[in-house]
C-alpha positions as CSV (number, residue, x, y, z in Angstrom):
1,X,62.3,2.2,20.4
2,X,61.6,-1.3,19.9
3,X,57.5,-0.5,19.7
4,X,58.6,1.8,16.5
5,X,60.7,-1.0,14.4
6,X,58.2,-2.9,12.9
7,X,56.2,0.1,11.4
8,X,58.2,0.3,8.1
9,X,57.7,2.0,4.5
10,X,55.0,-0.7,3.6
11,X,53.4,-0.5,6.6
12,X,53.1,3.5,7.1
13,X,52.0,3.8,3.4
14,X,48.7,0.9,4.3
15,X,48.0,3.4,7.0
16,X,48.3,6.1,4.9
17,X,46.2,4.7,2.4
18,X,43.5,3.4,4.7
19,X,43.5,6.8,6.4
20,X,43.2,8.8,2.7
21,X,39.7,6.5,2.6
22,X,38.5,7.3,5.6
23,X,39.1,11.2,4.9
24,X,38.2,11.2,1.3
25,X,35.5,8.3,0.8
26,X,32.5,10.0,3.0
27,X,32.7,13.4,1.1
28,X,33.3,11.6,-2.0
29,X,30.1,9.1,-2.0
30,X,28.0,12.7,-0.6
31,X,29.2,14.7,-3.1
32,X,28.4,11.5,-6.0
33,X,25.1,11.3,-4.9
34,X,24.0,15.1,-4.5
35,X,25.6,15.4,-7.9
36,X,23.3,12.0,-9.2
37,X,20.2,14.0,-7.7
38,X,21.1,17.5,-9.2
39,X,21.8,15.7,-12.6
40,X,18.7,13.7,-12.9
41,X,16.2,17.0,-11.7
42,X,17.9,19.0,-14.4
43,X,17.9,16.4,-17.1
44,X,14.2,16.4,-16.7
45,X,13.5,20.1,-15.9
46,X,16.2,22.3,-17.9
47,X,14.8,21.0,-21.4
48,X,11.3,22.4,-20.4
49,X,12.5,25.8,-19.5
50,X,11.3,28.2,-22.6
51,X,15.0,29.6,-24.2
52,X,13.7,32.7,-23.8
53,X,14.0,32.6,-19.7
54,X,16.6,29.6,-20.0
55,X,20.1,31.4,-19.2
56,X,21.7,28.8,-20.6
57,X,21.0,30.2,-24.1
58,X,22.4,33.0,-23.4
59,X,25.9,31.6,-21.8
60,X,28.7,29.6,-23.4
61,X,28.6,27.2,-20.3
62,X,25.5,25.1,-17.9
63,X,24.4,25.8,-15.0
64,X,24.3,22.9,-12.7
65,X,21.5,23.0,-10.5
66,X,19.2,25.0,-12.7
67,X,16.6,22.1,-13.1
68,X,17.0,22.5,-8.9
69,X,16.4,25.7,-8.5
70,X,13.4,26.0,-11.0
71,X,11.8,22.6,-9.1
72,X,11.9,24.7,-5.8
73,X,11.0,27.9,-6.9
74,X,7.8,26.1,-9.1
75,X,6.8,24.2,-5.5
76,X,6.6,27.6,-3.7
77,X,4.6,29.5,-5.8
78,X,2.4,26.2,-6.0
79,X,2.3,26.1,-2.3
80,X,1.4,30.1,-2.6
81,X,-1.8,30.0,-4.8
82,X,-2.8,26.6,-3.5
83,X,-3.3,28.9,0.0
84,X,-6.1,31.1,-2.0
85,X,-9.3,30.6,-2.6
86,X,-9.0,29.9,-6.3
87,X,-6.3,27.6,-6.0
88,X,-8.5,25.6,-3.4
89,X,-11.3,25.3,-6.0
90,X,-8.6,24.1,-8.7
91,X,-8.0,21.6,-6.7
92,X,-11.2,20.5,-5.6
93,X,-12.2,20.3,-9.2
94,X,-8.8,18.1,-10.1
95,X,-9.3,15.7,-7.1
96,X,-13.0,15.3,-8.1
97,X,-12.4,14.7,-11.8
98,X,-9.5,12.0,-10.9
99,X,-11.9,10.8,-8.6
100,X,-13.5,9.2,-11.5
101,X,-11.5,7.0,-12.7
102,X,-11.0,3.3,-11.0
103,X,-7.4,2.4,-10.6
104,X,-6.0,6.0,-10.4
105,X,-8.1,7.5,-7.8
106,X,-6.7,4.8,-5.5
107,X,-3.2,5.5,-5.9
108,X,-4.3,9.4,-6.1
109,X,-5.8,8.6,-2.2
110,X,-3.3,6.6,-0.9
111,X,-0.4,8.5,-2.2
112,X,-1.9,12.1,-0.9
113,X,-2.6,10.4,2.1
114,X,0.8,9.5,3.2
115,X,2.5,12.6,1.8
116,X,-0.1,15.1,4.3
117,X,0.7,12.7,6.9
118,X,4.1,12.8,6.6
119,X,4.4,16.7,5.9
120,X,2.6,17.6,8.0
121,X,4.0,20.2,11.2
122,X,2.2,18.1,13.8
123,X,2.7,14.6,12.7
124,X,5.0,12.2,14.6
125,X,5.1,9.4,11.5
126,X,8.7,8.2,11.4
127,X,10.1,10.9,14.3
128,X,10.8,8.2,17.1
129,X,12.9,5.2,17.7
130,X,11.6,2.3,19.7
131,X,13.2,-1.2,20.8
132,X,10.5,-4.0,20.6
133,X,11.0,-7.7,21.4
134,X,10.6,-9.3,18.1
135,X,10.3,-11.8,16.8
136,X,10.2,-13.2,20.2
137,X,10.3,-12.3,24.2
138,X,14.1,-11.9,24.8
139,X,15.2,-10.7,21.6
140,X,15.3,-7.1,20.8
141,X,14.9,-5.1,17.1
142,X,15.1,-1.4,16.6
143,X,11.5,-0.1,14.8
144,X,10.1,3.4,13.8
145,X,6.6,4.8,15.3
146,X,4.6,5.9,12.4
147,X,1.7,6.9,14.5
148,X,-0.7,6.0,17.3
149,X,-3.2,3.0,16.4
150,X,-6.8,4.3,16.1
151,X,-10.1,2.6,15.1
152,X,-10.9,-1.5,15.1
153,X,-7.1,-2.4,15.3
154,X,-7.1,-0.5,18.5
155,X,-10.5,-1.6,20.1
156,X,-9.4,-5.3,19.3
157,X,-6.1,-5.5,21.0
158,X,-5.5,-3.1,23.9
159,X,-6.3,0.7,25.7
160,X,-3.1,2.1,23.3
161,X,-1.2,0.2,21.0
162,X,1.6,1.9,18.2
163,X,1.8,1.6,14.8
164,X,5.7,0.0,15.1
165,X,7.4,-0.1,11.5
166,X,10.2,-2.6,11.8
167,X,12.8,-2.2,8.9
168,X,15.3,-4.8,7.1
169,X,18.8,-5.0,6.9
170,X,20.4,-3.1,5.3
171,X,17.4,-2.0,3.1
172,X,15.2,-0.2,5.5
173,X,12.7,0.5,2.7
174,X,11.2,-3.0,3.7
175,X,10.2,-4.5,6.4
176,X,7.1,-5.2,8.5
177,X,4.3,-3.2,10.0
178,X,3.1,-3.9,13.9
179,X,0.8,-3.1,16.6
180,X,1.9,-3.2,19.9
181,X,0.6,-2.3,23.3
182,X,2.5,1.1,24.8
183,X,3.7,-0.9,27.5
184,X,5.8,-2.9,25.5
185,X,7.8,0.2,23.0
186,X,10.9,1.2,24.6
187,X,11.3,4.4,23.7
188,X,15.2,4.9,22.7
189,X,17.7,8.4,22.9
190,X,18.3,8.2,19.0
191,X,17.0,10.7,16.4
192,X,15.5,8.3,13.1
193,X,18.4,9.2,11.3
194,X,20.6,7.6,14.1
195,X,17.9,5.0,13.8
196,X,18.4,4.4,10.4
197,X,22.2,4.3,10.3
198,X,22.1,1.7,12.9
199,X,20.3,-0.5,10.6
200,X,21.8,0.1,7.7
201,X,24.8,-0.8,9.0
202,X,23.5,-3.8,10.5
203,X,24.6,-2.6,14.1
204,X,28.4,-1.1,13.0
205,X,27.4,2.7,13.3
206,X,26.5,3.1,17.0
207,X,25.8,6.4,18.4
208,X,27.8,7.4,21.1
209,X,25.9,8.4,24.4
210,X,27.3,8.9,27.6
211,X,26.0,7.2,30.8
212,X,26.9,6.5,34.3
213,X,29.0,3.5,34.2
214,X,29.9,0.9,37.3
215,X,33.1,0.2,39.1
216,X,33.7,-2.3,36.2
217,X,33.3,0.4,33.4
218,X,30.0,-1.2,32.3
219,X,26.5,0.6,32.6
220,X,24.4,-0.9,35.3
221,X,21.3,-2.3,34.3
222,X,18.9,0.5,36.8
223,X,21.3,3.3,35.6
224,X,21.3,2.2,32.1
225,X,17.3,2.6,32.2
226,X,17.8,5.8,34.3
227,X,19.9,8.0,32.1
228,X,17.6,6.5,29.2
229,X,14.3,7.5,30.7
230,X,16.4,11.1,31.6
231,X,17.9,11.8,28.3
232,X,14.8,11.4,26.4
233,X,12.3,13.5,28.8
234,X,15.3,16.3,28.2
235,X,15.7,15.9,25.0
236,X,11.8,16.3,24.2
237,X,11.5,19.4,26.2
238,X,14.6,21.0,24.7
239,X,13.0,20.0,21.2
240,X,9.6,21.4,22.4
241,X,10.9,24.5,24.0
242,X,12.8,24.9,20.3
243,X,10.0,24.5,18.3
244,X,6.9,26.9,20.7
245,X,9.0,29.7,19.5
246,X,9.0,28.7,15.4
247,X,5.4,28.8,15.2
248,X,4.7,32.2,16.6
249,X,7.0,34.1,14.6
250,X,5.7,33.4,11.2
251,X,8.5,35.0,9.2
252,X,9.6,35.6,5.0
253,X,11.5,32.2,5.5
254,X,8.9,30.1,7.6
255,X,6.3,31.2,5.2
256,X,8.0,30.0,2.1
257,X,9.4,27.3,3.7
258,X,5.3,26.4,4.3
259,X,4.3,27.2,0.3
260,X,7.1,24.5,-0.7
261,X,5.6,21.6,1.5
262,X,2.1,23.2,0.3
263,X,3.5,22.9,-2.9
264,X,4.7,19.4,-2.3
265,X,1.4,18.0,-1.1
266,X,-0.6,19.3,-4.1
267,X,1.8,18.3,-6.9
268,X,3.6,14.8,-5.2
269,X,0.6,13.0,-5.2
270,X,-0.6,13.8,-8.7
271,X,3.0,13.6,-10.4
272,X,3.1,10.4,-8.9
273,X,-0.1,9.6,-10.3
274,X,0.6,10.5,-13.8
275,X,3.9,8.8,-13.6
276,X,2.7,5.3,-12.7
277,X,0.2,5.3,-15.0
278,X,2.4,7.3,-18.0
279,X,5.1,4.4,-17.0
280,X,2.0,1.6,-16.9
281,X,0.7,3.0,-21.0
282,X,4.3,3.6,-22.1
283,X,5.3,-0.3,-21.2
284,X,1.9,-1.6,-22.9
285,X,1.8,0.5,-26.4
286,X,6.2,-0.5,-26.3
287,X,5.6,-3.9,-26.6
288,X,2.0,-3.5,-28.4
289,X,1.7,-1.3,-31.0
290,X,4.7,-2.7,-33.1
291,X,2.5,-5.7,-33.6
292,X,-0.2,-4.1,-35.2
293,X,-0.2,-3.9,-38.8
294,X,0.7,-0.8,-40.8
295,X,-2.5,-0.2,-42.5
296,X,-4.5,-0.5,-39.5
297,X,-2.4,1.5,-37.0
298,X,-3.8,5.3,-37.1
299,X,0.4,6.4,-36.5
300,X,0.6,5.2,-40.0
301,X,-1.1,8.3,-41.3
302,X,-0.8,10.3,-38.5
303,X,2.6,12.8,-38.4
304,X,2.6,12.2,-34.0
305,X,1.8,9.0,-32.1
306,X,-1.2,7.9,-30.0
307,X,-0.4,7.7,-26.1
308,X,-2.0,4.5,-25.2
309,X,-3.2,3.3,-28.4
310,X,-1.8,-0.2,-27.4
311,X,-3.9,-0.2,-24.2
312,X,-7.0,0.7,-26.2
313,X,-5.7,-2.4,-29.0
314,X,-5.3,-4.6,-25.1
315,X,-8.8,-3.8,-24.1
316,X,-10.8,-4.9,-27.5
317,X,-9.0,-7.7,-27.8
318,X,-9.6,-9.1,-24.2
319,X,-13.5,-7.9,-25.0
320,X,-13.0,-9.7,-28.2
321,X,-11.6,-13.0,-27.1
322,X,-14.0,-13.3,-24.1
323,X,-16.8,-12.7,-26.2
324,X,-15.5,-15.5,-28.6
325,X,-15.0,-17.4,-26.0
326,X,-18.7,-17.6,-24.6
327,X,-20.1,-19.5,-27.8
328,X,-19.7,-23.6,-28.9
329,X,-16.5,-22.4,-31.0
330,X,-14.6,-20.7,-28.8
331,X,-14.8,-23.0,-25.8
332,X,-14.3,-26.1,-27.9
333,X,-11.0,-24.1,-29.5
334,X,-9.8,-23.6,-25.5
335,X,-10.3,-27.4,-24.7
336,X,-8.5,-28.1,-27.7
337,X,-5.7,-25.7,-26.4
338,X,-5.6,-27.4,-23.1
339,X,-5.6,-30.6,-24.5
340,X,-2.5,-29.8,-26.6
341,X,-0.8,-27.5,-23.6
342,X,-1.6,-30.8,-21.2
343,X,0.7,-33.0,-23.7
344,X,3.9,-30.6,-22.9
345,X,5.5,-31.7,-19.3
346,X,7.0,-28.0,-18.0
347,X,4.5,-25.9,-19.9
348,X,1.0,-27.4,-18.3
349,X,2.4,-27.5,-14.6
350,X,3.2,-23.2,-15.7
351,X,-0.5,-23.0,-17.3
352,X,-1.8,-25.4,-15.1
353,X,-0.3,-23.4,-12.1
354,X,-1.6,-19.6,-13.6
355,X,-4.7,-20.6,-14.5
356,X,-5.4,-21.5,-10.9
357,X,-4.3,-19.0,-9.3
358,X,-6.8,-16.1,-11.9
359,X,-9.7,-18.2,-11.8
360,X,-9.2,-18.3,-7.9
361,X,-8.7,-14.2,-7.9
362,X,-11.3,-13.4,-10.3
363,X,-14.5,-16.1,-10.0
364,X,-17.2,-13.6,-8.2
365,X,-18.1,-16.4,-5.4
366,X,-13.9,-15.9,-4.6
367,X,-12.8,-15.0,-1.6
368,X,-9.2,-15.0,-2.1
369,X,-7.9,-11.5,-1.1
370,X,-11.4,-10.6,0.2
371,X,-10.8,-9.9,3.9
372,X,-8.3,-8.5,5.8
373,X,-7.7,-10.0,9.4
374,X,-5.3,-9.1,12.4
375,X,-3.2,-11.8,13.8
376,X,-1.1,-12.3,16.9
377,X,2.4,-12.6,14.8
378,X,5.3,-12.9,15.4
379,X,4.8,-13.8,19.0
380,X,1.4,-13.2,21.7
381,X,0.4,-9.7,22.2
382,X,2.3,-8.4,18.8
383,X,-0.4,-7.9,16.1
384,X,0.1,-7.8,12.2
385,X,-2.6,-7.3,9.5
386,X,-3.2,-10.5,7.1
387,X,-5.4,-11.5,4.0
388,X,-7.5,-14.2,3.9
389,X,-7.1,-16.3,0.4
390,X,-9.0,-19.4,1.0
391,X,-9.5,-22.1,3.2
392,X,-6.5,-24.5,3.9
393,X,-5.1,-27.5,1.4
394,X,-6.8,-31.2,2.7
395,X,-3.8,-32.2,3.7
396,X,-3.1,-29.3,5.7
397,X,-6.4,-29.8,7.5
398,X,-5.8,-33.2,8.5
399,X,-2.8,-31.8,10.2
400,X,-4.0,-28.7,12.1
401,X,-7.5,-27.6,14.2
402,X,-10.4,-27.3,12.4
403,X,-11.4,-24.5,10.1
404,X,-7.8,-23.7,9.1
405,X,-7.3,-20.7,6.4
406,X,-4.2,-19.4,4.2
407,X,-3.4,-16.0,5.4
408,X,-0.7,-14.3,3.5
409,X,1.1,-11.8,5.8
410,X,2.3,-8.7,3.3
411,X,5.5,-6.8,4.1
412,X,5.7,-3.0,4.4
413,X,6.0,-1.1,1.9
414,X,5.8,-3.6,-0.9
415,X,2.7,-5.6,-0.1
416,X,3.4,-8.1,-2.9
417,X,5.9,-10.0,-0.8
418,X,6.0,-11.6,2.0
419,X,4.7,-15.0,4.2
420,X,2.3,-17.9,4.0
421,X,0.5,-18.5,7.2
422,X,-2.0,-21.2,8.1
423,X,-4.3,-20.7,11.0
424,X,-7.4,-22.0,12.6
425,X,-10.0,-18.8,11.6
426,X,-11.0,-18.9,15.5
427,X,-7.0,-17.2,15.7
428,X,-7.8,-14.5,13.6
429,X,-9.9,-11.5,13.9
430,X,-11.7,-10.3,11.1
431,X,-11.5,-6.4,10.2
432,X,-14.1,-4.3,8.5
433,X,-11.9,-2.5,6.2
434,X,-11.7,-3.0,2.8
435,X,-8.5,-4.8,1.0
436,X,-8.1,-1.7,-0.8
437,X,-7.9,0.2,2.3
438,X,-6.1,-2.8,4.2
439,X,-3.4,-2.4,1.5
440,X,-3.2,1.3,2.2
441,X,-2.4,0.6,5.6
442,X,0.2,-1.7,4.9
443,X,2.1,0.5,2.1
444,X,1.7,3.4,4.1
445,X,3.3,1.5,7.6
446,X,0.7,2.7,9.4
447,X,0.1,6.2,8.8
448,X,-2.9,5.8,6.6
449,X,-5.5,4.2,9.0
450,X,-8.9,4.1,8.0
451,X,-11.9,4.1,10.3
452,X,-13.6,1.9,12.2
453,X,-17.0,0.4,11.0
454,X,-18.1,-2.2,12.8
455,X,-21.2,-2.9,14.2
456,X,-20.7,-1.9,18.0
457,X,-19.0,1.3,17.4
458,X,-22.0,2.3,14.7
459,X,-24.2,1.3,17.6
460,X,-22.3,2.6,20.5
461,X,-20.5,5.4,19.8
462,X,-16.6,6.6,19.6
463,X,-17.4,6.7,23.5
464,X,-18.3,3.6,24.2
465,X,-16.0,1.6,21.5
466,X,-13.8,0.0,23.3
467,X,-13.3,-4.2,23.0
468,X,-11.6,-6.1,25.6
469,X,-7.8,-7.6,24.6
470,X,-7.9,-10.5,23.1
471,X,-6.9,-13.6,25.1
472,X,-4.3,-15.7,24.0
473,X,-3.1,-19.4,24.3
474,X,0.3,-18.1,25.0
């Protein structure tokens, strides 16, 4: 009786409350964003529907999910006449005519490369959950395979190492990409979307897994390991044995369900594309084109507007001023410039600052961002890729080994961020692949890989390719 007392009217209604959240808040913040999603595919989609075929013209009311349903049903019947011979040509032809231009046949690749990858029936990208120690021996971090290292990462570090995607907290769209030796990926009992709600909640969402406990209540260390090794070797089979019987019955369902990811890797890549670029002309000719003046701007006359007319106006007058620039006039104008900037205390450490920093990137004898190299990082036997960008500040030599470089160590998937590094160039290991295709690498997390060219494996073989592990001071 006494136990009940204290639970009085304010007290039951705080449970009640906190109860009504946990009942109502989960379907609530679904519902919001499957609603967001289904609003911004129709906002996009319904308008281009012709009103002839649009139902909406024809009723007093929406239909919510139209844009959806039309998304879907366009991705099928891509994926269906992509199958065919003529479609195959189509796209042979597209791929070889975006091939030609610079910038967007390298997010074409890239992006096409990760979405077969990905899509694809028999890739494991993102499908397991490892423990790794990192960023040290003794402490432990959750990380995604994204596939099975092949080529010159491989035959520099060990017989098989994994491409190990280690997310942030509670983003896991960030993070860092790593190599490591199989021996050392603990293979864990969690699907990746367990996985991922264990990092996103920063370790408050654990899944719940039964094992054999002690007399204390408290798994023992052998049985812990045990049931681990157990539950994963029967949860693959019972996934394998589910999956042998999908792909021989090759139904109405399975076949459309294989036109819409058909249909996804031939229009994904390319609407990606032509978004970043649209996105890239739209920002330029926005902040352009209301600068130039109305008698020389062709939209003055013309009853529709000019997609990337201020890019074209960008381009001239870069071609213009370096041109100027080249003679006795134009490079006495730009010392005069400095001269004045120089005068100004914030505004010549900005200038002084950006000016280094282009002539460094864009001098032909530069080799900032000019090789890619694989370093032991965070700890010995745990590989990361890394740029080269020039040899180390004086000071900075006089306090390391000799022959020290800046290596700036990109994170995964936004390889415009992430550390400074400065190591002796004996430490490092230089890689034949391109920064263009080291990049890819990185963005991708590993599931773009490109092949190995280096001298031994031209001269040996695939057979005989294989480099002894690196040794270590550690």
């Amino acid at each position: 009786m006494s136990d009940k007392t204290p639970h009085s009217l304010g007290t039951r209604l705080r449970n009640y409350f906190l109860a009504g959240i946990l009942v109502t808040a989960p379907a609530g913040i679904t519902f919001w964003l499957t609603w967001r999603v289904i609003t911004f595919i129709d906002d996009r989609i319904t308008p281009m529907i012709p009103p002839g075929w649009n139902p909406e013209s024809y009723l007093p009311f929406g239909i919510p999910g139209l844009g959806l349903i039309v998304a879907v049903l366009f991705l099928v019947l891509v994926g269906f006449l992509a199958a065919g011979y003529v479609g195959r040509l189509v796209m042979g032809m597209g791929e070889r005519l975006v091939g030609q231009v610079p910038v967007v046949r390298s997010v074409y690749s890239w992006t096409k490369q990760v979405f077969e990858t990905v899509l694809s029936q028999s890739s494991s990208a993102f499908r397991e959950v490892v423990l790794i120690e990192y960023p040290r021996r003794g402490c432990w971090a959750v990380g995604f395979i994204t596939g099975e290292t092949v080529g010159e990462v491989q035959n520099l570090t060990a017989d098989t190492v994994y491409n190990v995607f280690v997310p942030a907290t509670p983003n896991p769209t960030t993070g860092f990409l790593l190599f490591l030796p199989r021996e050392e990926v603990y293979h864990l009992d969690l699907t990746v979307e367990e996985g991922i709600k264990l990092v996103i909640s920063g370790g408050i969402v654990v899944p719940d897994h039964d094992l054999e406990t002690t007399e204390e209540g408290q798994p023992s260390g052998a049985e812990a390991a045990k049931a681990q090794v157990e539950a994963y070797a029967k949860k693959t089979i019972r996934r394998r044995r589910k999956e042998a019987p999908q792909k021989t019955r090759a139904g109405f369902v399975t076949r459309l369900r294989n036109y819409f990811f058909a249909g996804i890797l031939v229009t994904a890549p390319l609407a990606i594309t032509v978004w970043l670029a649209s996105e890239f002309v739209s920002f330029v000719d926005s902040n352009v084109v209301r600068y130039i003046p109305a008698r020389w701007n062709p939209e003055t006359y013309l009853p529709f507007s000019l997609p990337g007319l201020g890019v074209l106006v960008v381009v001239v007058g870069l071609i213009l001023v370096g041109f100027l620039t080249a003679g006795f006039v134009g490079r006495s104008l730009v010392a005069s410039s400095e001269r004045l900037l120089a005068r100004m205390p914030v505004i010549r450490s900005l200038y002084s600052g950006v000016k280094q920093i282009l002539e460094t990137v864009f001098k032909e004898q530069s080799q900032a961002f000019r090789e890619v190299v694989l370093l032991e990082y965070p700890r010995p036997d745990c590989w990361a890729l890394g740029f080269i960008t020039g040899p180390a500040e004086v000071g900075i030599q006089e306090l390391t080994p000799d022959d020290t470089v800046n290596i700036f160590l990109p994170t995964t998937p936004n390889p415009t961020s992430g550390f400074l590094l400065f190591l002796p160039r004996g430490e490092v290991r230089a890689l034949t692949m391109t920064v263009e295709e080291g990049i890819k690498m990185v963005v991708s997390g590993g599931i773009v890989t490109p092949p190995d060219r280096s001298p031994d494996v031209a001269e040996a073989g695939p057979a005989d390719s294989q480099h002894p592990p690196i040794a270590h001071s550690g």
